[in-house]
C-alpha positions in Angstrom: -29.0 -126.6 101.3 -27.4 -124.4 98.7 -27.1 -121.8 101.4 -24.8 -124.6 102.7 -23.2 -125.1 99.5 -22.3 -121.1 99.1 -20.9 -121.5 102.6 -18.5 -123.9 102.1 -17.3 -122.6 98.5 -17.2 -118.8 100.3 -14.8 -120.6 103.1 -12.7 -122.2 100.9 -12.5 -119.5 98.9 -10.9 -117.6 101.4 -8.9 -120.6 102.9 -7.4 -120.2 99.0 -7.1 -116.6 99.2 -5.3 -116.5 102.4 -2.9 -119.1 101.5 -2.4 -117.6 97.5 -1.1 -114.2 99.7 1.4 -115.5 101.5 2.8 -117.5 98.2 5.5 -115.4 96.2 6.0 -117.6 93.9 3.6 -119.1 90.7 1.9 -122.1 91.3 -0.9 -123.9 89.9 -3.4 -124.3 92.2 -6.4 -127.1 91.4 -9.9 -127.0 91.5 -12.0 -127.4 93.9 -15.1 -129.1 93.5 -18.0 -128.7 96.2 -20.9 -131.3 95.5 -24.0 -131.5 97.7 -27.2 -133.2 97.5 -30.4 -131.0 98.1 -33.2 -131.6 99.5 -35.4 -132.7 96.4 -32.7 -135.6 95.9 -30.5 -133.6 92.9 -26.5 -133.2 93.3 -25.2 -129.9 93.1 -21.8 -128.9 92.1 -19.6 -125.8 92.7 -16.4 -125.6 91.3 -13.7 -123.1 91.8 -10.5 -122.3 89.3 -7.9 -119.9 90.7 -5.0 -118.4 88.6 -2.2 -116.8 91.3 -0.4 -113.8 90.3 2.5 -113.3 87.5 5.8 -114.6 88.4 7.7 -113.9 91.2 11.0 -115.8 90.8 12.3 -116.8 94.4 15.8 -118.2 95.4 16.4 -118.7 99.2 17.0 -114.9 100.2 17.0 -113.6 97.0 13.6 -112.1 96.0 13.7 -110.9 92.0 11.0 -108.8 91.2 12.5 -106.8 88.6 10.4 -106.3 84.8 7.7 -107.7 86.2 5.3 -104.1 85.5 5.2 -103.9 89.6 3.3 -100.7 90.0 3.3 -101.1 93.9 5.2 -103.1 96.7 3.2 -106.4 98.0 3.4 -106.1 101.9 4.2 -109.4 101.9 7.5 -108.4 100.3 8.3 -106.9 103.9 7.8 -109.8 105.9 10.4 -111.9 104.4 12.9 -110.8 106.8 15.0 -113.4 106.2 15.8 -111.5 102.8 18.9 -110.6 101.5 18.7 -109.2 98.1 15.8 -108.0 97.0 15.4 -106.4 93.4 13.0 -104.2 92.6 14.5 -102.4 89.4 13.1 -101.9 86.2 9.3 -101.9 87.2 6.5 -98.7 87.2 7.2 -98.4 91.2 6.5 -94.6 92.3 6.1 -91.9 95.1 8.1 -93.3 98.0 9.4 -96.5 98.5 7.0 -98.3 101.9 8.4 -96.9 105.5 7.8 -101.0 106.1 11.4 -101.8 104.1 13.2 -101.3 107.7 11.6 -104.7 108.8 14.0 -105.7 105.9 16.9 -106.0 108.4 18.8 -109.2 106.8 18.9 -107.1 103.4 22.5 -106.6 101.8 21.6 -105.9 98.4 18.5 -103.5 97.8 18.1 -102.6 93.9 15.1 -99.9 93.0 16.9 -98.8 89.6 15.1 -98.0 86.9 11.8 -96.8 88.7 9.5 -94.0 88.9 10.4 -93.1 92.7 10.6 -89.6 94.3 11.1 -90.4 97.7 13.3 -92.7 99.8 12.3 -93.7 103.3 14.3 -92.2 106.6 13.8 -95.9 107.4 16.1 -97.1 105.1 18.6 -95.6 107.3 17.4 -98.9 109.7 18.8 -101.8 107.4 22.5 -101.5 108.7 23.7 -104.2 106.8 22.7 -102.9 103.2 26.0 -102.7 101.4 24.8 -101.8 98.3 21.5 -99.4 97.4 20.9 -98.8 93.9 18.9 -95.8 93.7 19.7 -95.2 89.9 17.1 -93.9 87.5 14.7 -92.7 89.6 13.3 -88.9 89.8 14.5 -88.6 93.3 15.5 -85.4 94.4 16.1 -85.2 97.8 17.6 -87.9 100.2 16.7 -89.1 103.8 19.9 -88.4 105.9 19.4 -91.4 107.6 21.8 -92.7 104.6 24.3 -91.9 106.2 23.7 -94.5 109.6 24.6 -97.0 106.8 27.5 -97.9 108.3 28.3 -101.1 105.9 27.2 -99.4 103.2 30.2 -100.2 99.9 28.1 -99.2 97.0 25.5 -96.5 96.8 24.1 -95.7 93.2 22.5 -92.2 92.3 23.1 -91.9 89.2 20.2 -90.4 86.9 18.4 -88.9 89.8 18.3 -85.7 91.0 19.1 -85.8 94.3 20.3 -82.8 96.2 24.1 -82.1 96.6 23.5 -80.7 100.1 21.6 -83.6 100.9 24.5 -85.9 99.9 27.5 -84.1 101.3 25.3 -84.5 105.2 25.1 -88.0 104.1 28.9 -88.8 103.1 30.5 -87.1 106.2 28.6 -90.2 107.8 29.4 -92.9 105.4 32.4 -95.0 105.9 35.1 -93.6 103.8 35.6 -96.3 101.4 32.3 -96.0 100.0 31.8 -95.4 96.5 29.3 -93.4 95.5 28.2 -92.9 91.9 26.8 -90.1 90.4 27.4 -90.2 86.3 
């Protein structure tokens, strides 16, 4: 019988678990109380408390992550295709940003200021309706070509990285003209 009772609080526990990772947003979630009667005639109870994740504030296809001490992307981030702004900036995000961003394809808005990133996907080059990447802060220092298939692309931030100058002349021979790239 309690082999039946660690059962059922093993399967809701990852009923709970499966449903907590596709949530992106806090939520309180109850317990859950298991009771069973053994064989000798006693009731047994398990209970279960689980806490979700800090806050992840989400507004239709807006997706604010920023200051929340992110050291990695959720790859549930990169399902919500139906994004388009997602912010990133200010967290303890580093080596490259996920190859998985070009699933991303409703993004207009993609914010990764104020990280710890070196790299920058060829991928990125896939979201052709980004208008605005802000790259700024980061220790970047050389940038995926692919940039420059942005082909809506108004607003592209590099300031306080260390991008490579070669890599961004390749990359603004391909941009539209009227977009401003920022440096300082």
């Amino acid at each position: 019988m309690i082999k039946n009772i660690f059962i059922v609080a093993l399967v809701i526990s990852l009923g709970m678990f499966a449903w907590m990772s596709t949530r992106t947003h806090t939520e309180v979630v109850p317990n859950v109380v298991v009771s069973s009667q053994t064989d000798n005639g006693q009731q047994t109870v398990a209970q279960t408390t689980t806490a979700l994740p800090a806050p992840q504030p989400v507004s239709g296809t807006v997706l604010d992550q920023s200051n929340t001490g992110l050291t990695s992307v959720s790859q549930a981030v990169f399902v919500r295709t139906e994004l388009t702004t997602l912010n990133l900036s200010h967290n303890k995000l580093s080596g490259a940003l996920p190859a998985e961003v070009r699933h991303l394809s409703n993004l207009t808005t993609l914010d990764l200021s104020y990280n710890n990133f070196t790299g920058i996907p060829a991928e990125i080059g896939q979201l052709s309706g980004l208008k605005t990447l802000n790259l700024s802060h980061n220790p970047i220092t050389g940038l995926p070509l692919e940039l420059g298939n942005l082909s809506h692309l108004q607003v592209l931030n590099l300031s306080g990285t260390h991008y490579s100058q070669a890599d961004l002349d390749q990359i603004r021979k391909k941009l539209p003209a009227t977009t401003v790239v920022i440096t300082e």
